[in-house]
N, CA and C atoms as an extended XYZ file, in Angstrom:
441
Properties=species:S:1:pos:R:3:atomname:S:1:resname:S:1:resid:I:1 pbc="F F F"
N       -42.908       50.717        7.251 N   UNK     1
C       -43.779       49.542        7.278 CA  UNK     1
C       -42.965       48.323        6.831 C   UNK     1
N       -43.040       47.588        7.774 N   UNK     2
C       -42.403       45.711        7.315 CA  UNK     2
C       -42.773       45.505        5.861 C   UNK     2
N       -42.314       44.920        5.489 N   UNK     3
C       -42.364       44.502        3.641 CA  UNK     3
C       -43.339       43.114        3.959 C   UNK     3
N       -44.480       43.039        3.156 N   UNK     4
C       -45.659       41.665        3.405 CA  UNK     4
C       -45.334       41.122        2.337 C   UNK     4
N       -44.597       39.700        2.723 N   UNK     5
C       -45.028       38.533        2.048 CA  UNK     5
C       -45.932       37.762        2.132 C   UNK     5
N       -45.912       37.362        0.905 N   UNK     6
C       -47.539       36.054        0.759 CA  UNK     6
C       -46.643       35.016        1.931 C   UNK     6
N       -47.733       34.258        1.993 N   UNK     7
C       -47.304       33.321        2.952 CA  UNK     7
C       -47.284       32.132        2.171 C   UNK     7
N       -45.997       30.637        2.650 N   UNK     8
C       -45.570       29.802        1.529 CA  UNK     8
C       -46.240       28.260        2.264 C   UNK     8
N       -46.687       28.040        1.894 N   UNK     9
C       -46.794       26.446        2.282 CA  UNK     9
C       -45.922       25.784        1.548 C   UNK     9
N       -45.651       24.300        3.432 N   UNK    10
C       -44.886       23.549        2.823 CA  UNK    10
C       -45.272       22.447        1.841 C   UNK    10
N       -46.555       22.039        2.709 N   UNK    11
C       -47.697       20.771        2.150 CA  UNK    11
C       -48.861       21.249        1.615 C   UNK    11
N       -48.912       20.610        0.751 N   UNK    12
C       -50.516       21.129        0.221 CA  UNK    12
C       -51.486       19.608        0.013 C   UNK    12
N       -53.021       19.558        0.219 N   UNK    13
C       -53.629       18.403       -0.154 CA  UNK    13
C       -54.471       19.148       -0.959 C   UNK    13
N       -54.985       18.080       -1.791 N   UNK    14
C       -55.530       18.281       -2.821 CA  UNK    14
C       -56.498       17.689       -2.729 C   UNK    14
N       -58.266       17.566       -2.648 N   UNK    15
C       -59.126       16.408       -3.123 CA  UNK    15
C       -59.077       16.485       -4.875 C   UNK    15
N       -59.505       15.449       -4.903 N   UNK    16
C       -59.672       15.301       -6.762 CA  UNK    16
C       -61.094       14.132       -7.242 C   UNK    16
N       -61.571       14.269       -8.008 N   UNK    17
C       -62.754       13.566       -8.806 CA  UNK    17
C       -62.699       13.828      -10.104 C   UNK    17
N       -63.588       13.868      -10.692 N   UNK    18
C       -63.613       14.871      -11.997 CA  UNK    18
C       -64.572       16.002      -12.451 C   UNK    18
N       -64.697       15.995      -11.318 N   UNK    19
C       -65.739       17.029      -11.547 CA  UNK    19
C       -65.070       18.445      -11.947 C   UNK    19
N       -65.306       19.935      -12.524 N   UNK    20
C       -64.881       20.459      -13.560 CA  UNK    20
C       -64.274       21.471      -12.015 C   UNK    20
N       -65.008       21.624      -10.522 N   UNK    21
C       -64.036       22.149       -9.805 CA  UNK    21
C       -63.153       21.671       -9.053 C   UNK    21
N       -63.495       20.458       -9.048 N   UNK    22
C       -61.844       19.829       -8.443 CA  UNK    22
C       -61.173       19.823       -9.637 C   UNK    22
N       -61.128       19.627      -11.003 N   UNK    23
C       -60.118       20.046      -11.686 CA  UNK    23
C       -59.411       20.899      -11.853 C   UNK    23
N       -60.032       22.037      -11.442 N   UNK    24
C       -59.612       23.631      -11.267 CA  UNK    24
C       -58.771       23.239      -10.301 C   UNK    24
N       -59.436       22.664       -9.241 N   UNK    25
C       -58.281       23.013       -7.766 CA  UNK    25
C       -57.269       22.354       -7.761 C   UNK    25
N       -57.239       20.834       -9.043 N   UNK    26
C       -56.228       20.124       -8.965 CA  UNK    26
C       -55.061       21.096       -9.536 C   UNK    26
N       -55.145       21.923      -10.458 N   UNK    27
C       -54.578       22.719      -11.480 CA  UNK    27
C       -54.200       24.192      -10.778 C   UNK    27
N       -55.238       24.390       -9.663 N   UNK    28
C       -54.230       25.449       -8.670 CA  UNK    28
C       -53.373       24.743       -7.764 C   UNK    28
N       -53.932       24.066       -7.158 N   UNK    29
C       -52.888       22.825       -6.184 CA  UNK    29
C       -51.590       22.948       -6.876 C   UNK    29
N       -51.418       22.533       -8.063 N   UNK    30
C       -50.084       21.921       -8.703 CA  UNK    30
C       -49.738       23.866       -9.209 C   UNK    30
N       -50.067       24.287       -9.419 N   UNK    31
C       -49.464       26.200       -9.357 CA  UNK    31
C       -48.877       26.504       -8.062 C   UNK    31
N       -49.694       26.439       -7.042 N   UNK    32
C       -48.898       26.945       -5.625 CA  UNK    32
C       -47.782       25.810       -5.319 C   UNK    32
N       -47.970       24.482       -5.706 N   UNK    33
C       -46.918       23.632       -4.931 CA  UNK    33
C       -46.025       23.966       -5.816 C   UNK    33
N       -45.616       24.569       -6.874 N   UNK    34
C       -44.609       24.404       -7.771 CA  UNK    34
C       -43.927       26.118       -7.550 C   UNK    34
N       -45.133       27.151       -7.450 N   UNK    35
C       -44.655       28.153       -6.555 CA  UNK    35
C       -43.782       28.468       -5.362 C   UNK    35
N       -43.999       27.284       -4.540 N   UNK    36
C       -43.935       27.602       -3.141 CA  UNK    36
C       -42.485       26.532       -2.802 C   UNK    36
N       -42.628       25.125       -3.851 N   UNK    37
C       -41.633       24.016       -3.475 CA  UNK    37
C       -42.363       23.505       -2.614 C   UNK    37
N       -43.696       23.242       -2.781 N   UNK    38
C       -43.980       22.496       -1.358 CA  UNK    38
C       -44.463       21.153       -2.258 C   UNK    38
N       -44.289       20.204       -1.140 N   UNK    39
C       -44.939       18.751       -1.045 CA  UNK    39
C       -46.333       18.844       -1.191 C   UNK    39
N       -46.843       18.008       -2.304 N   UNK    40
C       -48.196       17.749       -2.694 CA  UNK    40
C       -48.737       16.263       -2.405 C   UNK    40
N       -49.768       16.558       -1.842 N   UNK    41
C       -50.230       15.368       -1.433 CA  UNK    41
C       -51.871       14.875       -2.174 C   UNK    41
N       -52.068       14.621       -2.997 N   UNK    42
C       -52.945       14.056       -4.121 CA  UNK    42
C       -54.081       13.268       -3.171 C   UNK    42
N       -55.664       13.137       -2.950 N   UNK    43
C       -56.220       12.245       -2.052 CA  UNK    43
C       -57.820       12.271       -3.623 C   UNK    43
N       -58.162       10.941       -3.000 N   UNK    44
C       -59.339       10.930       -3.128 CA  UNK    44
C       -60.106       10.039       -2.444 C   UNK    44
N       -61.487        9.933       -2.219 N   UNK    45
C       -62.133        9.017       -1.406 CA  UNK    45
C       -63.359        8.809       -1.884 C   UNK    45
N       -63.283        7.186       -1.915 N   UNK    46
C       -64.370        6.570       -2.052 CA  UNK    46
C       -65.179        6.174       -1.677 C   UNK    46
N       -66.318        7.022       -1.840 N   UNK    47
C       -67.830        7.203       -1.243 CA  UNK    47
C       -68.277        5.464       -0.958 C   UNK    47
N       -68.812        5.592        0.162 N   UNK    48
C       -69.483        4.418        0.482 CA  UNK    48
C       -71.203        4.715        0.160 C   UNK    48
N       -71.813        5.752       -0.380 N   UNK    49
C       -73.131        6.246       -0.549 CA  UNK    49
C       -73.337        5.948       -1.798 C   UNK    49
N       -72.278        5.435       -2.538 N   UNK    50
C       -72.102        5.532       -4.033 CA  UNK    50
C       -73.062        3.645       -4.454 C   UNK    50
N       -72.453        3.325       -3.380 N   UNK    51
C       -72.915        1.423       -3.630 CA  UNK    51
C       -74.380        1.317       -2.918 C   UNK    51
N       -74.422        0.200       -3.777 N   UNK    52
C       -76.081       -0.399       -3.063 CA  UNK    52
C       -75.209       -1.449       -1.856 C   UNK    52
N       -76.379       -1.676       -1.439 N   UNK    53
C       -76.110       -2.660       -0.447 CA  UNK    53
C       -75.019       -3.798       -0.550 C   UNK    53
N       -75.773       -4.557       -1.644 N   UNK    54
C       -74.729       -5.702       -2.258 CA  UNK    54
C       -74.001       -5.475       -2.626 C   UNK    54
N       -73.476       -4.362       -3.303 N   UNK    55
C       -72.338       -3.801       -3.905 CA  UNK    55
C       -71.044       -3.366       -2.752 C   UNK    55
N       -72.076       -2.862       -1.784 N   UNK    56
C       -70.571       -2.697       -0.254 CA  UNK    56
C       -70.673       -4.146        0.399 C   UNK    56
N       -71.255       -5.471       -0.075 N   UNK    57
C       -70.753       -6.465        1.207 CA  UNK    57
C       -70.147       -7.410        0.116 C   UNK    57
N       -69.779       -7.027       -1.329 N   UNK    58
C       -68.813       -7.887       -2.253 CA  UNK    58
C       -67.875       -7.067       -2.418 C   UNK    58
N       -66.762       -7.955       -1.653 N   UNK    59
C       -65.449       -7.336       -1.410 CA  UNK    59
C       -65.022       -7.309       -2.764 C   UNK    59
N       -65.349       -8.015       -4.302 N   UNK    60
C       -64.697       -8.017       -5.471 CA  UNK    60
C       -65.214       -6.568       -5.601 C   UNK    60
N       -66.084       -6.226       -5.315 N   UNK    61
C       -66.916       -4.848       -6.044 CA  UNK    61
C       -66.061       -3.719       -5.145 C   UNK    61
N       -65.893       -3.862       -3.610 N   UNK    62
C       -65.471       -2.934       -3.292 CA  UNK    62
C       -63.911       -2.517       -3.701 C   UNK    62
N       -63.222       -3.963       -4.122 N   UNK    63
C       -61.893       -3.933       -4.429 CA  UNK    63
C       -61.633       -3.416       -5.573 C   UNK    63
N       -62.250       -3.431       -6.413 N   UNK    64
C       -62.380       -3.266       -7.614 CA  UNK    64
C       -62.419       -1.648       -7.917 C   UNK    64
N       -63.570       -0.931       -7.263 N   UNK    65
C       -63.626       -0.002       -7.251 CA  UNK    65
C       -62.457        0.641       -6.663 C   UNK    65
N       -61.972        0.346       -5.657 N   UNK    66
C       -60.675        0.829       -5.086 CA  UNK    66
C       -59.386        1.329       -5.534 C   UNK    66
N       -59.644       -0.139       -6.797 N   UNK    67
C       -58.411       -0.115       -7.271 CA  UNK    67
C       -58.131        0.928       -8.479 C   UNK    67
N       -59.766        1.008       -9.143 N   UNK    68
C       -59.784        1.790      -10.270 CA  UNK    68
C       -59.665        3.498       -9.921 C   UNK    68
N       -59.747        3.779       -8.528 N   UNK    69
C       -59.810        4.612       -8.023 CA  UNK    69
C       -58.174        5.437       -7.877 C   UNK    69
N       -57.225        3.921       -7.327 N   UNK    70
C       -56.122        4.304       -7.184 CA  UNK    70
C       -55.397        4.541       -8.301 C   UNK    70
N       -55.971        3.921       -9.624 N   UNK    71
C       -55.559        4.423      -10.809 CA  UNK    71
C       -55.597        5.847      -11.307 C   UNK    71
N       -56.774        5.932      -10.977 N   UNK    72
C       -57.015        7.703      -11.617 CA  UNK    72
C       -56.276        8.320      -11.050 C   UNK    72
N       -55.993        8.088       -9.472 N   UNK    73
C       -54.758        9.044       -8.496 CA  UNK    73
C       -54.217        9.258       -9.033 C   UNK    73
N       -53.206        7.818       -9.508 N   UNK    74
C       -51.925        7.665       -9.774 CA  UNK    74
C       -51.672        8.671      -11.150 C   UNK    74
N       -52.971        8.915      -12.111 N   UNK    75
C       -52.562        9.259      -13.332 CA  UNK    75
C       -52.544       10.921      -12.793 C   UNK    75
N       -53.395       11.630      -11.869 N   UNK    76
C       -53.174       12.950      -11.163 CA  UNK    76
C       -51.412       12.905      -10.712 C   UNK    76
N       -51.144       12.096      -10.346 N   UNK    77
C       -49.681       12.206       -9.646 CA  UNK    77
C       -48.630       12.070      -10.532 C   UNK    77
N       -48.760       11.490      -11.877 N   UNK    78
C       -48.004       11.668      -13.131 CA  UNK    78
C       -48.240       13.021      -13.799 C   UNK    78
N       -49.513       13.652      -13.925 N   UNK    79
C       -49.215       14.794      -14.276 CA  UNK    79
C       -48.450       16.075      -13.306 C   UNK    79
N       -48.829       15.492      -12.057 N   UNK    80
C       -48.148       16.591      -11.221 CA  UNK    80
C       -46.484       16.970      -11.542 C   UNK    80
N       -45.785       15.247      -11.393 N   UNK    81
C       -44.347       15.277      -11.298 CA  UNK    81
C       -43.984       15.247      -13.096 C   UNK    81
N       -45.013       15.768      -14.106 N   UNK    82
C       -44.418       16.183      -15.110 CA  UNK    82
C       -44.552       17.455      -15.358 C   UNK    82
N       -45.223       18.513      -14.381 N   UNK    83
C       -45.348       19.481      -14.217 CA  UNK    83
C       -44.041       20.220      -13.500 C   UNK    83
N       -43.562       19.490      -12.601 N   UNK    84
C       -42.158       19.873      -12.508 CA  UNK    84
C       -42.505       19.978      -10.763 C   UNK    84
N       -43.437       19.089      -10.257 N   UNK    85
C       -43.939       19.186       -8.549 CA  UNK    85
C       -42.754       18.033       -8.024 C   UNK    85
N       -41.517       18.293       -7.425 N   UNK    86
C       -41.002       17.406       -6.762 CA  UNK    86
C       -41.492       15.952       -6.167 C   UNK    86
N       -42.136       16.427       -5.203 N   UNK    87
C       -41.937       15.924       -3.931 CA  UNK    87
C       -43.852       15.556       -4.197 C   UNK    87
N       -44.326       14.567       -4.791 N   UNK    88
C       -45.948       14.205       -4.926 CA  UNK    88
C       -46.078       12.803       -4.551 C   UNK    88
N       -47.351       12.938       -3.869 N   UNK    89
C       -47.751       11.447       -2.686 CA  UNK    89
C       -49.121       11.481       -3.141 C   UNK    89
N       -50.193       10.192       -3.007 N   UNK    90
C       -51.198       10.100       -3.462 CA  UNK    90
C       -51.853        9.327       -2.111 C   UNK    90
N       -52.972        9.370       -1.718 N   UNK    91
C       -54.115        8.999       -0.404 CA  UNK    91
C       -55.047        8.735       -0.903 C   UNK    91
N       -55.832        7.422       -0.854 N   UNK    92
C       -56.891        7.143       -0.813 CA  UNK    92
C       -57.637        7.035        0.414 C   UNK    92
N       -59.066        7.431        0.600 N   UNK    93
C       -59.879        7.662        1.541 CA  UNK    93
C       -61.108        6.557        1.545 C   UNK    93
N       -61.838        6.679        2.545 N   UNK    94
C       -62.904        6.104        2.292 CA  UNK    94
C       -64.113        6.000        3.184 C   UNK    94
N       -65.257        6.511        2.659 N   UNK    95
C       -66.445        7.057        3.592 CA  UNK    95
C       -67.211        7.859        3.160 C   UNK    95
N       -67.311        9.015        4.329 N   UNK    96
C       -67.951       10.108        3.659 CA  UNK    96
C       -67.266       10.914        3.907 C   UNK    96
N       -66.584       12.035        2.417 N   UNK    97
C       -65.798       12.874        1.672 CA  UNK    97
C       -65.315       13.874        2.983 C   UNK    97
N       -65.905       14.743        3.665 N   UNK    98
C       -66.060       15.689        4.427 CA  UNK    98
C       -65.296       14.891        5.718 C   UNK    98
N       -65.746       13.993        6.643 N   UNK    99
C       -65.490       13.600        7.354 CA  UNK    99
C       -64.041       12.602        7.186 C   UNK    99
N       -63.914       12.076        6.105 N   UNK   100
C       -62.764       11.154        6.164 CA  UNK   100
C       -61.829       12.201        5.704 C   UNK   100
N       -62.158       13.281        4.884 N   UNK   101
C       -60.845       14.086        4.816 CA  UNK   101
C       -60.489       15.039        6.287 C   UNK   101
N       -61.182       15.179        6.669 N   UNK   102
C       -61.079       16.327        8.196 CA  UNK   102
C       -60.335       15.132        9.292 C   UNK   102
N       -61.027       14.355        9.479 N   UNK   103
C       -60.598       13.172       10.906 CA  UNK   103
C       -59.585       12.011       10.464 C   UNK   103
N       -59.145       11.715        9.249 N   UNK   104
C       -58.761       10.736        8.891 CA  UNK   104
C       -56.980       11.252        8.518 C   UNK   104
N       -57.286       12.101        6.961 N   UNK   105
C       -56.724       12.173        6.344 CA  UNK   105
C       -55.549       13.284        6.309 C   UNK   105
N       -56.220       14.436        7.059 N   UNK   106
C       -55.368       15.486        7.155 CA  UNK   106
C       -54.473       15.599        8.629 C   UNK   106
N       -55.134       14.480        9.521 N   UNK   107
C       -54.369       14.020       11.023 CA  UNK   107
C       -52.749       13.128       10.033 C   UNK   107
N       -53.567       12.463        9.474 N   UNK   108
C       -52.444       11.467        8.830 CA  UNK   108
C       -51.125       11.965        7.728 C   UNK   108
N       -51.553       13.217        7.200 N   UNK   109
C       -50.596       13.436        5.848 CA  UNK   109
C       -50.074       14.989        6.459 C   UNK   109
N       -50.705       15.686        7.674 N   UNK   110
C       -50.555       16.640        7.914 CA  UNK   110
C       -50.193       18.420        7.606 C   UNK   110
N       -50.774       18.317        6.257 N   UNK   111
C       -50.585       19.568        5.529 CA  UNK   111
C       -50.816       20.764        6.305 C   UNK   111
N       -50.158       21.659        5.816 N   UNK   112
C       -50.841       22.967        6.214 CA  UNK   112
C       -51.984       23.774        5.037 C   UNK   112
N       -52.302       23.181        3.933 N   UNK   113
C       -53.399       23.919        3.342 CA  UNK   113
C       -53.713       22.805        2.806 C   UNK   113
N       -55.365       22.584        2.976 N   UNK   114
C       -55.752       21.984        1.258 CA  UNK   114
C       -56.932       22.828        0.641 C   UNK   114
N       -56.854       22.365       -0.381 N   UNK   115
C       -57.414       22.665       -1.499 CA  UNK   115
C       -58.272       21.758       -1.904 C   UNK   115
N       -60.081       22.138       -2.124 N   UNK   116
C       -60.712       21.012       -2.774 CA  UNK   116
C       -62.396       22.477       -3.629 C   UNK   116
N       -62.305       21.345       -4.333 N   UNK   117
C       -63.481       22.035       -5.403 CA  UNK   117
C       -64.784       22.546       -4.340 C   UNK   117
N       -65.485       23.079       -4.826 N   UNK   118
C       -66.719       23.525       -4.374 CA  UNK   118
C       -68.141       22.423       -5.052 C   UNK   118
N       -67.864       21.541       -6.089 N   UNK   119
C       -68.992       20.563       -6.181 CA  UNK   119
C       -68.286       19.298       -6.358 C   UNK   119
N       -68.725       18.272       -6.890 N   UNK   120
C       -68.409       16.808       -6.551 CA  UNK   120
C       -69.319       16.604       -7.700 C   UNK   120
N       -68.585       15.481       -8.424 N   UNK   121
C       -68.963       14.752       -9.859 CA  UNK   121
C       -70.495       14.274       -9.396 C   UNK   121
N       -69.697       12.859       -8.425 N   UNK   122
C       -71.265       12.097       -7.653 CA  UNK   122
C       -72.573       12.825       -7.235 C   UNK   122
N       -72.680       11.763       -5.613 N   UNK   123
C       -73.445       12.335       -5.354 CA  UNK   123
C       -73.684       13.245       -4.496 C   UNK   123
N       -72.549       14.002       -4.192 N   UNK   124
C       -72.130       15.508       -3.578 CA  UNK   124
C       -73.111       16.251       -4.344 C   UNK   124
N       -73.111       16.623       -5.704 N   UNK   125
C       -73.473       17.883       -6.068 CA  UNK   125
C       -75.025       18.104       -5.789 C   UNK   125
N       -75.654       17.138       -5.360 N   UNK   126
C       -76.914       17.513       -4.971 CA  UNK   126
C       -77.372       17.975       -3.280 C   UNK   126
N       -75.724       18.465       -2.606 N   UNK   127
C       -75.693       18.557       -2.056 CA  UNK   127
C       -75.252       20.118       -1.904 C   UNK   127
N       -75.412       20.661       -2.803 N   UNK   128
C       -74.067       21.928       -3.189 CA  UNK   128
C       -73.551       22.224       -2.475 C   UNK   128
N       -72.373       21.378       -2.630 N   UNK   129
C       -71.067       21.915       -1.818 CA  UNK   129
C       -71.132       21.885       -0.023 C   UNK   129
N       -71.866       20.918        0.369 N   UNK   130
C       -71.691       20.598        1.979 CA  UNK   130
C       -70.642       19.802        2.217 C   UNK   130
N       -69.959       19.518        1.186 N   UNK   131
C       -68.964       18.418        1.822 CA  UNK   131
C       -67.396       19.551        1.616 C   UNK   131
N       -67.538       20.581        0.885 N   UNK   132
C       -66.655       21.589        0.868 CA  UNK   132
C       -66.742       22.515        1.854 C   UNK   132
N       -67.630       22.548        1.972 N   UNK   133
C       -68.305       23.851        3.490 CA  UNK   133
C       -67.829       23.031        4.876 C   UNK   133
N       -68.094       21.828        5.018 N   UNK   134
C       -67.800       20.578        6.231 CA  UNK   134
C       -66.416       20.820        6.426 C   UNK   134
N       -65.898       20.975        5.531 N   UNK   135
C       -63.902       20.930        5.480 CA  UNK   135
C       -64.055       22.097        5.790 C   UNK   135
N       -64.440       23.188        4.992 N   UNK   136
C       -63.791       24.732        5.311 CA  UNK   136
C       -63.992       25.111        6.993 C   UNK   136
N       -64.818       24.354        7.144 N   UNK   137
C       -65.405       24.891        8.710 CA  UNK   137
C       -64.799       24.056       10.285 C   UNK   137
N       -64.515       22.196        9.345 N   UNK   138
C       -63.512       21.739       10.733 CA  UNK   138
C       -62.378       21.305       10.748 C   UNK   138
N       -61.913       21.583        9.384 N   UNK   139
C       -60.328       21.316        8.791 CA  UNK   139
C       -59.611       22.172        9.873 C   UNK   139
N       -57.822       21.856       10.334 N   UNK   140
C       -57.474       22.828       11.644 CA  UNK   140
C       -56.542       22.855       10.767 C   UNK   140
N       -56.967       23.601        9.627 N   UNK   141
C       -55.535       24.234        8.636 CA  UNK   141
C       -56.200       24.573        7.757 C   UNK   141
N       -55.588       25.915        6.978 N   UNK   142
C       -56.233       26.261        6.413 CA  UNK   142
C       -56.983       25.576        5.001 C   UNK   142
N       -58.033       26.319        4.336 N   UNK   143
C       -59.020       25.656        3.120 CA  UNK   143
C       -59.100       26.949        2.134 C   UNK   143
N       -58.749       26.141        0.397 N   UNK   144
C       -59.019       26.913       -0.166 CA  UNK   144
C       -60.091       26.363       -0.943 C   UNK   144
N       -61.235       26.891       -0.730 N   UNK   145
C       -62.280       26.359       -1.946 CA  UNK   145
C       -62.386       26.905       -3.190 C   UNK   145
N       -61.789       26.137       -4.766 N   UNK   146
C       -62.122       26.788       -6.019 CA  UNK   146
C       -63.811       26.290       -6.157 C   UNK   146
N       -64.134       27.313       -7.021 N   UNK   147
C       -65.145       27.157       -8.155 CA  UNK   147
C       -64.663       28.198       -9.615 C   UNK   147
C-alpha cells in the first residue's frame, strides 16, 4: 500500500471577528500555515446590515468604520508573523460575509483552503451559522468550519 500523506496547503484564508469561533479558526489557521509553510491570508468584512441607513450614506461613518476594521486585521497579522507565519497578507471585504467572501475574495487572493468560524460576533449569529454553511457549500476550494 502507497504511504498516505496529509495533504499540505499552500494558501490558507482565514475569516476573523471576535467572536469565540473565529478565534478558534484564527488560532487553527495560524497552526496549519506554520505546519504546512503556507501563505496566510487574514480577511475580514464589513457588514453593510450592521448600519442604519444614515450611517451607510456618511462616508465619515463608513470610513471610519473601515478603518477601525483594518486595524483589528492588522493586529491579527502581527500576531500571526510573531507566531513564526512567514509569508501573512490581510483583505478587507465588504457586504454580505458569505457572498463577498465566495465571489469577491477568494477569486481575488486565490487560496486553496479557508478556514472560518461556525458563528459571527454580529448579526450572523442569529442566523446560526448561514453565512458559514453559504461558504462551505459555494466556496470552489476547500472549507474548514471550527466550532
Amino acid at each position: 500500500m502507497a504511504e498516505l500523506n496529509p495533504k499540505k496547503f499552500k494558501h490558507i484564508l482565514v475569516g476573523v471577528d471576535d467572536s469565540p469561533d473565529a478565534q478558534l479558526a484564527f488560532r487553527y489557521a495560524m497552526n496549519r500555515a506554520k505546519e504546512d509553510d503556507a501563505e496566510l491570508t487574514i480577511t475580514s468584512i464589513l457588514e453593510s446590515d450592521d448600519m442604519n441607513v444614515y450611517q451607510a450614506l456618511n462616508k465619515d461613518f463608513v470610513h471610519g468604520q473601515r478603518n477601525d476594521l483594518e486595524k483589528h486585521v492588522l493586529g491579527y497579522q502581527d500576531l500571526a508573523m510573531r507566531f513564526g507565519i512567514k509569508n501573512v497578507n490581510v483583505i478587507i471585504g465588504e457586504g454580505d460575509p458569505g457572498e463577498t467572501m465566495v465571489k469577491q475574495i477568494i477569486p481575488e487572493v486565490q487560496p486553496d483552503l479557508l478556514i472560518v468560524g461556525s458563528l459571527s460576533k454580529k448579526g450572523l449569529r442569529k442566523r446560526f451559522g448561514s453565512q458559514a454553511a453559504y461558504m462551505a457549500k459555494y466556496a470552489p476550494i476547500s472549507v474548514l468550519v471550527i466550532r
